[in-house]
N, C-alpha and C positions, 0 to 999 in steps of 0.2 A: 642509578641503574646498575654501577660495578656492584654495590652491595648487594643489590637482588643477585645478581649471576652467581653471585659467590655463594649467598646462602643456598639457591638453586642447585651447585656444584656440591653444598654439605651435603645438602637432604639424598641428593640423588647417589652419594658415597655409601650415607649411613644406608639408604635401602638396598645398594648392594651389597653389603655387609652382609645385611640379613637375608638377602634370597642367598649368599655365596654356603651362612651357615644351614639353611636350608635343606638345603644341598650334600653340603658333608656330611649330614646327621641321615641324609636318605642312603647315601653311601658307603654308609660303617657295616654294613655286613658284609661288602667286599664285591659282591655281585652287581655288576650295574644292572639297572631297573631300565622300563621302557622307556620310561621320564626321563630316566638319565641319559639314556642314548638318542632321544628325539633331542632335548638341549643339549646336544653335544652335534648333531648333525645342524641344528638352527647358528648353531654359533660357527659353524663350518666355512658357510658362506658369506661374506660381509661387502656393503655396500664399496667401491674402489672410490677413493675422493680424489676432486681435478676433472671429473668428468664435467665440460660445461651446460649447464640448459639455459642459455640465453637463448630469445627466440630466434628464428630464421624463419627466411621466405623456404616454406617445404614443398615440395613437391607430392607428396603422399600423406594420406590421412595421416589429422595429429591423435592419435587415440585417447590422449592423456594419462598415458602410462607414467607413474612417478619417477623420476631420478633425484632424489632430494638430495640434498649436500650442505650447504648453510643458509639458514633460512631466519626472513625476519618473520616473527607474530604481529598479528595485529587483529585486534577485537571494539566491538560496538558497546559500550556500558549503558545498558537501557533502561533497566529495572533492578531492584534490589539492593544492595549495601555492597560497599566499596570491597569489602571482604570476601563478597562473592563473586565479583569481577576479577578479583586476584586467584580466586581458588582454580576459577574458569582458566585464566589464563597460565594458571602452573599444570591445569590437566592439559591444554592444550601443548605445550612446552613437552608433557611425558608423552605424549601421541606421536609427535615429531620425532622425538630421539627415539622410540618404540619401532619408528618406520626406517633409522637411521640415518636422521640426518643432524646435524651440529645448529643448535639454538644460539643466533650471535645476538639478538636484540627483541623485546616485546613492547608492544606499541598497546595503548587503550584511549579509546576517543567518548568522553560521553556528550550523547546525543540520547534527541527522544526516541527516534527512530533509526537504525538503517538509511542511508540516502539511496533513492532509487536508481540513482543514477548509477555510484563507484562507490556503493556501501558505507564510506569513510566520508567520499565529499570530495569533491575535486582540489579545492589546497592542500587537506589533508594529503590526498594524493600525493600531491608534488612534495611536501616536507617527507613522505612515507618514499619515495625517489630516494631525495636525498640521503636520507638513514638508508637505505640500500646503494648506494654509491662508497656512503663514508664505511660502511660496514664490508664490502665487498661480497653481499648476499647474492644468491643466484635464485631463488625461488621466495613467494611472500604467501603466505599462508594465514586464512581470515578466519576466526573464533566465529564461524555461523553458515549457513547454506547461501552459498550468490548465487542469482540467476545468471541464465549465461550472457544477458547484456552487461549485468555488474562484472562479470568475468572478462569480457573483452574491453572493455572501457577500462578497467584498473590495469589491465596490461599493456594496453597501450600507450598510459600514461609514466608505469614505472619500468618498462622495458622487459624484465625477466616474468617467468611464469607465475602465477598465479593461482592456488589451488584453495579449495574451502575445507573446512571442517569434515565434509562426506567423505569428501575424493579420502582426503588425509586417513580416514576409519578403515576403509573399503580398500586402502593401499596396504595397511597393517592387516587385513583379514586377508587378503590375497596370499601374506608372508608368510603367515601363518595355517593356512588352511592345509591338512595334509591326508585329508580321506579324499574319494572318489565325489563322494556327495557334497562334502562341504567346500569340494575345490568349483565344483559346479554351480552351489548354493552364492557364492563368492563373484564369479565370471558373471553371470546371471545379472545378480545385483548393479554390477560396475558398468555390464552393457548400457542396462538400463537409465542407470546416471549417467551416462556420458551419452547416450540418444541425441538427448535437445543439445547438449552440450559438441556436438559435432562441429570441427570447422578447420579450416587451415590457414594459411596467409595469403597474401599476394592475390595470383587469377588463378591458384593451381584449382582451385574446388567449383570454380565456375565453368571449366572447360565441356564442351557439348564434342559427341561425333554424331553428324546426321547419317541417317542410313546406316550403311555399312563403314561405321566410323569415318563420315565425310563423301567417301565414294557414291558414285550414282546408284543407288543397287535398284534403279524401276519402280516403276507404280507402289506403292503403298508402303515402300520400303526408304521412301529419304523423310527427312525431319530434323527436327532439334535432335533427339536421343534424350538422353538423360547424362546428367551433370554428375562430374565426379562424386560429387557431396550425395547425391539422390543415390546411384550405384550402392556407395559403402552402410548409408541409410538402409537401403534394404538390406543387403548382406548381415547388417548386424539384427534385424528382424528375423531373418531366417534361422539367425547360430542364437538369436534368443528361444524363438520356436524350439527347437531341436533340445536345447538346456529345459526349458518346461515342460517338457516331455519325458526326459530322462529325470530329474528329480521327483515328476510325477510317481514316475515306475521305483524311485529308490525309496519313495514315499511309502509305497504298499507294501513293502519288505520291512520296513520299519515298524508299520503297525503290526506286522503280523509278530513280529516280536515280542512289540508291546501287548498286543494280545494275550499271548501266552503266559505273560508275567501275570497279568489281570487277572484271569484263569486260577493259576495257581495258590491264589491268595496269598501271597507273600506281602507284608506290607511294605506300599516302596515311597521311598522320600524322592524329593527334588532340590537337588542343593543349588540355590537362587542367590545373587548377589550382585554387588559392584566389580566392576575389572579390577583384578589384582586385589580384591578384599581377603583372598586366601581358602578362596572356595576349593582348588585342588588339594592344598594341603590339611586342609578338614578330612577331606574324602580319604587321603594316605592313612592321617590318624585314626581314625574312625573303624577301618578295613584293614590298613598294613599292604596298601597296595601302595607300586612306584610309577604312579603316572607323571607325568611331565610337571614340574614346578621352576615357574621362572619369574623374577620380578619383572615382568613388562605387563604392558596392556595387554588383555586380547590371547592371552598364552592359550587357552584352551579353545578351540572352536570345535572339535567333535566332542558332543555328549558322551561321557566315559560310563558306564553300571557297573558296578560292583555287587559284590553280598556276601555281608557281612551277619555278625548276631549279636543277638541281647545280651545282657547281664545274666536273663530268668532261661537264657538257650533258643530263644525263639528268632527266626531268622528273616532278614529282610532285606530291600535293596535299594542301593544309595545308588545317585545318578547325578552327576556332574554338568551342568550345563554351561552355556557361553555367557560370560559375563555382559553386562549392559553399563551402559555410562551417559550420562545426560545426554541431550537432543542426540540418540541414538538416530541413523540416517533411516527413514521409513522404506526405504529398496533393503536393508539389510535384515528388518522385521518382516517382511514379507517372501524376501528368499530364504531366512533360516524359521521359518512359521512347524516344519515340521519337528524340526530341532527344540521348538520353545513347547511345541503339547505334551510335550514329556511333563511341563509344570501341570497342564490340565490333567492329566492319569495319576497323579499323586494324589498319595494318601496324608502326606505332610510335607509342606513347604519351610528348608533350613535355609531361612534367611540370612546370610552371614553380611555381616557389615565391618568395615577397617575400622577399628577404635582408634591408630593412630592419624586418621586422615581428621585435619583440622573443622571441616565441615561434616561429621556420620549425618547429622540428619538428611542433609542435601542426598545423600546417597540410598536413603531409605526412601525416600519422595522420586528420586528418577526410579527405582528398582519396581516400586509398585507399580508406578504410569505404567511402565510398560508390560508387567505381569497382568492389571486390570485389560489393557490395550485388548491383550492373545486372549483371556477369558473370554471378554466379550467378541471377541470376532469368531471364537469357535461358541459359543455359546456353552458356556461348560460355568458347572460351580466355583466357586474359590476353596483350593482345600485350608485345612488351616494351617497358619503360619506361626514358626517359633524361631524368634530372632535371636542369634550365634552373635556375641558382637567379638571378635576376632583380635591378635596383635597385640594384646593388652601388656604385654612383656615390653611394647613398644610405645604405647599409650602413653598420653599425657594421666597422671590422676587425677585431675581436676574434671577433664576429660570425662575420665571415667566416671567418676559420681557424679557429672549430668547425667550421665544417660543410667546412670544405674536409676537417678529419680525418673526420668520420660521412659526407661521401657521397662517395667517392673517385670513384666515375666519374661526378659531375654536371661537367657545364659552366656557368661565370659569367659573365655575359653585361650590358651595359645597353642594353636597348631604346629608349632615351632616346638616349645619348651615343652607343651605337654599338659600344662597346667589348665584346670577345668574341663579336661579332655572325659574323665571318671563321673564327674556330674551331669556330661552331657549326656552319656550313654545311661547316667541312672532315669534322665528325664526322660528321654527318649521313652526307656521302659513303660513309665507312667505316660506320657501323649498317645504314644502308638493304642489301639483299639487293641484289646485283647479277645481274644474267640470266642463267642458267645456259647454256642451251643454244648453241652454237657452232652457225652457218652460215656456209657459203659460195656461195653462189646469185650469179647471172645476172641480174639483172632487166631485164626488157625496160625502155625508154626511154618508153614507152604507161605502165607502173605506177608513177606519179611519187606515186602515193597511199602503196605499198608502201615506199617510200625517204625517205617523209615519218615512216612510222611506226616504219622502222628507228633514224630522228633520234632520233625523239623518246623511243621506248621501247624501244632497244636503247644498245648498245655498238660502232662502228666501231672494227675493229680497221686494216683496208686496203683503199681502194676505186679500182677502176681503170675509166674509159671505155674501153671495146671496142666496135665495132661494132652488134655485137645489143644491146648494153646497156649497166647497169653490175655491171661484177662486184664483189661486197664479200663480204669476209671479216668476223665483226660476233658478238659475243653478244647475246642478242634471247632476250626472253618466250618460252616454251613456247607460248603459242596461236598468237603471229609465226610462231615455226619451222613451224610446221603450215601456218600461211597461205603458205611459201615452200617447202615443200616440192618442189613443181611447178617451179619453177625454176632445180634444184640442177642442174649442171651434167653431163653423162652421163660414167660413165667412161672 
C-alpha cells in the first residue's frame, strides 16, 4: 500500500506541475484574468487541520456538513476488471483531496453485491475500525451511495463519521459554487440528500414539548408536539420550497438569454466533458478568454459563454459547462438541469476527453449516460458531437494510438501547448452548418447595422460601393435574408 501512496503522491505532483504551468502561460500578459483572480481567492481560504470530527452525543441537528481532515477510502468491487476498481478508487482519492482533506489509506472489498446491512459487511467492518485506529483517521468515506441505515450501522461500528461518494461531490460543489444560482443549485441538492439522511445521537432528536412546550396551555392545545427530528424536517422542506422557487425564477432569466442567442443565429457549441479533462482551457484557447483553470475536480460549476470566430470570419459561441464524472449523484443532475440544457440548444457538442487519464473510454461512457440522461428528460434531439481528446502533451502514446484507432473522427489537441489548437478551429469551419440562403441586395449606406450583421453572421461572397449603397452578393441566415428582403435590387 506504501507503494500506491507514493505513486499517488507522483501522479498528483506531475498534475500540479501542469495546472501550475497552466497558469503561468495564462499570466504572461501581465494582467490577471478572472480565472486568475477567482484561483487565487479559492486558494485564500483553506481547510485548518486538528479540527476533530469524532462523533458526540449532540444536542442539535447533525446537518452533515463536511469537515474532512484524514480520511480512510473504502470501495465495493462488484463488476468489471481490477483496473477499474483502481481507477474508481484513485478518482475517489482526487475527490477527497479536491474537498481538502489528506488520503492516509484506501480499502477495496470484492463482493457480489454491497451488504445491506454496513455496505462492506460487519467484519470488514471491524478490520476497516482497526485501519482507522492504526491510521489515526477521523472520517471514512465509501466509493458508492449508502442508505441511511448503511450510514448509521458503519458508524457505529467504526466510531468516526462516515460520508459516501454524494455527500463527498455535493461538499466539493458547495466549495466551489460562486454565482447566486449555482450556490442555490448546490444548497438545494445537499438539502435534499441529507432529508432521509436526518438524525442525531443520543435522545436529543426524540425530544416532544406537549402543548405549549410541556405547559398546560387548555383544550385542544396540549399533546405530544412534534420531535425535534420532525421540527428541523420541516424547516428543511420550507428552505427547499423557497430554493425551488428561486431557481425556478433564475431559470427564466436564463432562457431568455438563451433565447436571444437562438434568435440571432450565431452558431453555438457546448463544451461537454469529464472533470478536469480540460474543458476550461479549450474554451481560453479557442476565445483568448481568462476564465478560471484549476487542476481539481469540479473547478467550474457556472456555465461560462463566450464568442469567439472562424478561420472564414464567421462568429459563434462557445459555452462552458460543469464537468460530470461517474455515478454522478442524481440530486445534482436534477438541481443543475438548467445548467445542463445549454447542451440541448446547441448546435455542436465538443466533447473533450483527458488522453492522459489511464481509462478515456470510461470517461466517454459516463459523459454520454448522462448527456443521453438531460435529452431525454427534456425531450430535445441530440446535436452532433465531435470528440476533443485533450492533454496529449501528457498522454501516454500508446495511449494515443488507441484511440486514434476507436475514435477516427475526434481531434487531438493541447490546450496547454497549443498544439492541434489550428486544426480544431479549421474543423470546426467544416462541422459548423454554413448559411444557406444566397442574397444579393443593395443596402443603403443609412443600414450600416445590416452590413454589420451580414459580417458577422453571414458569408461575403462580392461586395461593391455604388452610389445608393453597397451592393453584396453574400450567404446569410434565413431570418437575415428575410430582414434584406426589401433591398433586393428590382429586375
Amino acid at each position: 500500500m506504501t507503494n500506491t501512496h507514493e505513486n499517488e503522491e507522483s501522479t498528483a505532483h506531475e498534475q500540479s506541475e501542469y495546472a501550475q504551468a497552466e497558469y503561468t502561460a495564462a499570466s504572461a500578459s501581465g494582467n490577471p484574468s478572472t480565472g486568475e483572480m477567482q484561483l487565487a481567492d479559492r486558494g485564500a481560504l483553506r481547510r485548518v487541520a486538528g479540527l476533530s470530527t469524532e462523533l458526540e452525543d449532540v444536542t442539535e441537528v447533525e446537518y452533515r456538513q463536511l469537515r474532512l481532515e484524514r480520511v480512510v477510502l473504502v470501495g465495493v468491487w462488484t463488476q468489471g476488471t481490477a483496473e477499474q476498481a483502481e481507477a474508481s478508487m484513485t478518482e475517489l482519492a482526487a475527490l477527497a483531496e479536491t474537498a481538502g482533506s489528506e488520503v492516509l489509506e484506501g480499502l477495496v472489498q470484492r463482493r457480489d453485491k454491497p451488504d445491506a446491512a454496513t455496505y462492506i459487511g460487519s467484519g470488514k467492518a471491524q478490520e476497516l475500525r482497526e485501519v482507522v485506529l492504526a491510521t489515526g483517521a477521523d472520517t471514512v468515506v465509501c466509493d458508492g451511495e449508502l442508505t441511511p441505515a448503511q450510514l448509521t450501522a458503519l458508524e457505529k461500528i467504526v466510531k468516526v463519521k462516515v460520508i459516501d461518494r454524494t455527500a463527498l461531490i455535493l461538499d466539493i460543489f458547495a466549495q466551489h459554487a460562486t454565482s447566486r444560482e449555482g450556490k442555490a443549485q448546490v444548497a438545494f441538492a445537499q438539502m435534499e440528500y441529507m432529508l432521509p439522511r436526518l438524525r442525531g445521537w443520543g435522545e436529543s432528536m426524540s425530544r416532544q414539548a406537549g402543548g405549549r412546550a410541556g405547559s398546560n396551555g387548555g383544550v385542544g392545545l396540549r399533546g405530544p408536539g412534534e420531535t425535534k427530528i420532525e421540527t428541523d424536517r420541516r424547516r428543511i422542506r420550507e428552505r427547499m420550497a423557497k430554493l425551488r422557487r428561486e431557481i425556478k425564477g433564475m431559470k427564466a432569466a436564463r432562457d431568455t438569454k438563451r433565447t436571444r442567442r437562438l434568435q440571432s443565429d450565431i452558431p453555438s457549441i457546448a463544451i461537454v466533458g469529464y472533470t478536469n479533462a480540460g474543458k476550461s482551457s479549450l474554451l481560453n484557447s479557442l476565445t483568448g478568454s481568462g476564465v478560471l483553470v484549476e487542476n481539481a475536480l469540479f473547478a467550474t460549476l457556472d456555465p461560462t459563454t463566450r464568442r469567439a470566430a472562424l478561420d472564414d470570419g464567421r462568429e459563434y459561441v462557445l459555452t462552458d459547462t460543469v464537468g460530470f464524472v461517474r455515478h454522478l449523484p442524481t440530486q445534482l443532475v436534477e438541481a443543475f438541469r438548467s445548467t445542463l440544457e445549454e447542451v440541448t440548444d446547441a448546435d455542436l457538442l465538443l466533447h473533450v476527453v483527458d488522453g492522459s487519464d489511464p481509462l478515456p473510454t470510461e470517461q466517454i461512457k459516463a459523459v454520454r449516460e448522462v448527456v443521453t440522461d438531460v435529452l431525454r428528460e427534456t425531450d430535445s434531439k441530440a446535436p452532433p458531437e465531435l470528440i476533443v481528446v485533450n492533454k496529449i502533451d501528457a498522454a501516454d502514446p500508446v495511449t494515443l494510438t488507441q484511440l486514434r484507432g476507436l475514435l477516427p473522427g475526434a481531434v487531438f489537441v493541447s490546450a496547454r501547448t497549443g498544439e492541434g489548437i489550428a486544426e480544431l478551429r479549421a474543423h470546426l469551419s467544416e462541422v459548423l452548418v454554413r448559411p444557406e440562403v444566397e442574397v444579393d441586395v443593395l443596402v443603403p449606406y443609412t443600414r450600416g447595422d445590416l452590413m454589420a450583421r451580414i459580417h458577422s453572421d453571414g458569408t461575403i461572397l462580392e461586395s461593391t460601393h455604388e452610389e445608393a449603397g453597397t451592393r453584396v452578393h453574400a450567404r446569410v441566415p434565413q431570418m437575415l435574408a428575410s430582414a434584406l428582403v426589401e433591398y433586393a435590387p428590382s429586375a
